[in-house]
Each structure stands twice: as structure tokens, then as C-alpha cells.
N, C-alpha and C positions, 0 to 999 in steps of 0.2 A: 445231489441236486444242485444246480448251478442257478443261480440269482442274476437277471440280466441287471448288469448294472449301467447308469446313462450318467459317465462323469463331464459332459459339456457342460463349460462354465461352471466348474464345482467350487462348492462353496462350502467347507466343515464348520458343520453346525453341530452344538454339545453341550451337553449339562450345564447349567450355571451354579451349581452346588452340587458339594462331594457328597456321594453317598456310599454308607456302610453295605455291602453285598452290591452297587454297581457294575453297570456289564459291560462299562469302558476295554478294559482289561480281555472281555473273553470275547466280542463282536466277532472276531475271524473266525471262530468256530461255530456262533451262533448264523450268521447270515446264511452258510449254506443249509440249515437244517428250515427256514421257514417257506413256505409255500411258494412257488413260483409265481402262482397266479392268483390272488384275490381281491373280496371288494374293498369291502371298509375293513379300520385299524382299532384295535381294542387293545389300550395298558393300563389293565384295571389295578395294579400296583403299580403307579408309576414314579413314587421317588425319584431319581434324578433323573428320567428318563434317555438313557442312556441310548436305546435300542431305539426310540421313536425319533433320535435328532439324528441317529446313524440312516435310519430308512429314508428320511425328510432329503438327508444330504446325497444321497444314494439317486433320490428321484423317484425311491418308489411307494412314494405318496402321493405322485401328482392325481390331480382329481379324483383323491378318493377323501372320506369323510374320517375323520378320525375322531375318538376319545380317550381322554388321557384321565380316568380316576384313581384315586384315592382317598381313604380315611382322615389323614391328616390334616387337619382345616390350614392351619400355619402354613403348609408346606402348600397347599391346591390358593389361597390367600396370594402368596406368591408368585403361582405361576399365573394368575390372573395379572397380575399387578405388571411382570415381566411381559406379560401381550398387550398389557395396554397402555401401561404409564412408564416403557422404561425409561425416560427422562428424569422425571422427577427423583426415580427409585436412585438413580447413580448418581444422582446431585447428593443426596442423601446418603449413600453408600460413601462417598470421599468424603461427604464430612464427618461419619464415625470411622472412615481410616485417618484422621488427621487425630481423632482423638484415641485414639485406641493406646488402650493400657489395662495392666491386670486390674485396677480397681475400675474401669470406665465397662469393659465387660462382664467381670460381676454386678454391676451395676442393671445394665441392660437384661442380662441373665434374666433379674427378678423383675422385672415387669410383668411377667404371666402372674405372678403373685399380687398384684393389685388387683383392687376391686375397678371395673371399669376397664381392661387393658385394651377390650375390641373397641372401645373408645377414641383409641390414639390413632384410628385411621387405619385403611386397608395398607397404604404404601408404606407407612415408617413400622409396622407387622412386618413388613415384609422385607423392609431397611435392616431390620432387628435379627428375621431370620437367616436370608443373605451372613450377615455380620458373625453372628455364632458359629453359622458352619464353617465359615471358613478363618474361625479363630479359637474354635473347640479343640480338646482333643481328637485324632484324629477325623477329624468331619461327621461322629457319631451322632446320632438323633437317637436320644433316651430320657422319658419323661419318669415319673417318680407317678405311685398309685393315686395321686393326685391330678396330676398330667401337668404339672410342672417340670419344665425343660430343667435339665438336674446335671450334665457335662461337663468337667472341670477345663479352664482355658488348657489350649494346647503351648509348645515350647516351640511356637515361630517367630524365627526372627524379624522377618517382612512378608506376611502372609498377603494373597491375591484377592486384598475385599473388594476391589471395585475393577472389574473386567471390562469395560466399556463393549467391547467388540461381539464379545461372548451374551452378553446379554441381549444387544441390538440383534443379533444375528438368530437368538432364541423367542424373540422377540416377532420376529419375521416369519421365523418356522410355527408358532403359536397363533399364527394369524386367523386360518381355519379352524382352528381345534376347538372341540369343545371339551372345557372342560371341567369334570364334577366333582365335589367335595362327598363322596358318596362308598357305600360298602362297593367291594368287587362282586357281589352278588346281584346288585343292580343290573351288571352287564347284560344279563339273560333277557331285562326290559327293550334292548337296543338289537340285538346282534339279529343276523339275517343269514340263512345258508350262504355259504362259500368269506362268508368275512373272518378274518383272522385274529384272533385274542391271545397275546401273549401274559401270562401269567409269570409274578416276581414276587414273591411273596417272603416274608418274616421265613427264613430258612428253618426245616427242623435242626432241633441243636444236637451236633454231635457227641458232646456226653451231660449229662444231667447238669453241668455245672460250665458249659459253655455257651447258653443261651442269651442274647442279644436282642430277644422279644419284642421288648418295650420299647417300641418303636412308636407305639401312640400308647395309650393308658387301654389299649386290650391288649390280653395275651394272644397266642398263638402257636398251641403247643397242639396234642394229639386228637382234640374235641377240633379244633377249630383246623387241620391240614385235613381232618376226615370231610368234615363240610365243603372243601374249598375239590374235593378231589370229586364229592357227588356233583358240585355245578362242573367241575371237568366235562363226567360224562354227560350230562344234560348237553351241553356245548357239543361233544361229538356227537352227539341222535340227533341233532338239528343239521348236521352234516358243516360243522363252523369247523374251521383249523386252529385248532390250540397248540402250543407251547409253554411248558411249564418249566420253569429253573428250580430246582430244590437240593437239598445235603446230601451226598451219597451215603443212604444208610438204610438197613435193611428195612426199618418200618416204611419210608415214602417207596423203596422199591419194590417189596412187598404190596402196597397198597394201588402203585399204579403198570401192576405185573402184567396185566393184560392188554397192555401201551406198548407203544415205542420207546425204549429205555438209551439214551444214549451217554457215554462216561466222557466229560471233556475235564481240563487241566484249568484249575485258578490257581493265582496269587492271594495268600490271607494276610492282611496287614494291621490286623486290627487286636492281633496279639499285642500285648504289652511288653512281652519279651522277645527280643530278637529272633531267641533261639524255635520260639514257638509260629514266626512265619517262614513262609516259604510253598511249595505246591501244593496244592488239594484240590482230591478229586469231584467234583459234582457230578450233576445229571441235568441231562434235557429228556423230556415226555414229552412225545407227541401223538396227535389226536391220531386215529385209524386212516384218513382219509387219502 
């Protein structure tokens, strides 16, 4: 299936924070598999949203309605703050790259641990969170059963905390969107035949002791991929166009066997040992339509 794409006056628009299972990396393989033609845009997981600044930049989002949710209050905090205030946010942003050091980010670190933190304002939340990802170990987002941000700093020499360009430019592409601090299960309140929802969800974890979950302070293991697979089908009876990115492993293949199953190629980086990155296989699902 071929993606008409409108590159007049193009302009790459992208993530302003890294994220763990990002779809930077795979877009070549993902654009040809979603719909040629539909309404509205649905990233009910949307972390860095990778695939909604790739469509934005593409053009094929002009006059249509988008939303971009997710669970994560810090991370949706942000991207509000990136549509509306990115001024103040990068003023703010160089001045915790001027001070950054391993005690000035453990420092920062613990402010979820105050009593009061949502006190300190939606933009320097959002100063805070900008700051860690891109001074964390690898750009990981993992909280502790608390939901205290718990990431040890990472070993960068001059990390990119303050993108000026990237953020303006995300900033721009954010102008329409709405976007909600909400379960991906909400989606089912908004969606309308022929609109398209791409699903990114907390991967199932390839063996018992590789899983990366805690991505908010809920799990996401075989209770919670079963639920997210019954809103699937709900989503394809309504005749909406879904795509789902998940592990390639027998239980989500197994579970979404009566789909479109297709095998693409990533990069994993999030090994701690060399020797443990390198290709691996995934899966794209897509709805019957």
C-alpha cells in the first residue's frame, strides 16, 4: 500500500524526548502498512510520539483532528507545556544545562518525592522532565511502585537538553491536537468509522525477566495486553483502522491470530550489554479493514 506523500516545503518535525521502544528507527516500515485514506488521528500510547510528528511532517494530517493520549501525567504535562509555553520551557531548559552535574540531577530526580511537587508549576515539571530524559540512562522512563522516577544519570558527555528548533517545531505541529492525560481505553469515547488509531503500547516482555513495564506505576503484562486486544476488536466492529506494534512472541501472535500479523526488523538498545543489542524481530497487527 503506498502512502501519498506531499513533501512541498517540508519541514522535519520529531520527538522532543527519547523514548524506550520509539518508532523513530522503524517509520520506513511502519508508513507503508497504515491506511491510505482516513479521518481523524488516534495515539492513544503516545510517548515520544514518533509516528504522529512523522504523519504531521508527511502532510497527512492536514485538516484532520487529532489526539494524542496517554497515562502518564509528567509526560502529557509536557507535551502541553511544548504547545503552549515553548519559550519559557527552553529559557528554563539552558538553565538546568548550564547547571547540570551528577549531584544537580539527583537532585532534580527527587522532587517527585516532595510533598507539593505539582506545586512547582506545569513548565518547570516539564523543565524537570525534558532534563532527565535526556540525562538519564539511556532515555528510560521507569518509576518505582510508588511512582517515583527511579533512572540512574546516564554517562553523557554533552547531552542535547535544550533543542531549541525541535521543540519550536513540535511545538507547531501540537497546535491542533488535543491532548489527554487519560487511559488508551478512552479512545473508544472519541473514535468514529474510518478514523485511524495507532496503538504503542508497554511491549509484551520477551522472557520473564526482560520486562520494562514500569513505565507509569501500572503493570502491563498478560491481564492488561488481553484488555487492550478486546478494545482492538471493539475498534475494528466500528469499521476504525487500527495498528498495533507489539514483541514478536507467541502469546500477542497467538492472541491477535485472526488479524493481519506482519514481522518488521528493530534495533534494541536498551541492553546494558553490547553484546545483548543488535536486531529484533516485532510485529505490526492490523485491523480487517
Amino acid at each position: 500500500m503506498t502512502v501519498a506523500i506531499n513533501q512541498t516545503n517540508f519541514t522535519k518535525y520529531q520527538p522532543f524526548v527519547k523514548w524506550v521502544g520509539g518508532k523513530r528507527g522503524l517509520l520506513s516500515q511502519i508508513i507503508p502498512l497504515i491506511p491510505k485514506e482516513f479521518n481523524n488521528y488516534f495515539e492513544p500510547f503516545v510517548g515520544g510520539g514518533a509516528l504522529f510528528f512523522e504523519l504531521y511532517s508527511l502532510g497527512l494530517l492536514k485538516d484532520k483532528n487529532v489526539y494524542l493520549f496517554d497515562i502518564n501525567t509528567e509526560l502529557i504535562n509536557t507535551y502541553n507545556v511544548v504547545k503552549n509555553n515553548p519559550t519559557e520551557l527552553i529559557k528554563n531548559l539552558k538553565e538546568f544545562k548550564a547547571k547540570h552535574s551528577k549531584e544537580f540531577y539527583y537532585d532534580v530526580r527527587a522532587w517527585d518525592r516532595e510533598e507539593g511537587f505539582s506545586k512547582r508549576g506545569d513548565t518547570l515539571r516539564a523543565t524537570r522532565f525534558i532534563y532527565l530524559n535526556k540525562t538519564c540512562f539511556n532515555g528510560l522512563y521507569r518509576v518505582n511502585s510508588k511512582g517515583y522516577y527511579n533512572v540512574p544519570i546516564g554517562s553523557y558527555k554533552n547531552p542535547n537538553i535544550c533543542d531549541e528548533l525541535v521543540i519550536y517545531n513540535a511545538s507547531e505541529a501540537l497546535q491542533k491536537a488535543t491532548i489527554l492525560n487519560a487511559s488508551y481505553k478512552d479512545v473508544i469515547l472519541h473514535v468514529k468509522k474510518n478514523d485511524f488509531v495507532y496503538f504503542d503500547p508497554p511491549y509484551y516482555p520477551l522472557t520473564p525477566t526482560s520486562s520494562f513495564t514500569s513505565y507509569s506505576e501500572f503493570n502491563f503484562l498478560d491481564k492488561e495486553q488481553i484488555e487492550l486486544f478486546e478494545v482492538f476488536k471493539k475498534l475494528n466492529k466500528k469499521d476504525v483502522f487500527v495498528v498495533h506494534s507489539n514483541s514478536d512472541t507467541e502469546f500477542i501472535k497467538n492472541l491477535y491470530g485472526e488479524f493481519h500479523i506482519e514481522e518488521i526488523q528493530a534495533n534494541r538498545f536498551i541492553n546494558s550489554k553490547s553484546s545483548g543489542r543488535g536486531k529484533i524481530s516485532e510485529i505490526l497487527v492490523r485491523s480487517c479493514l
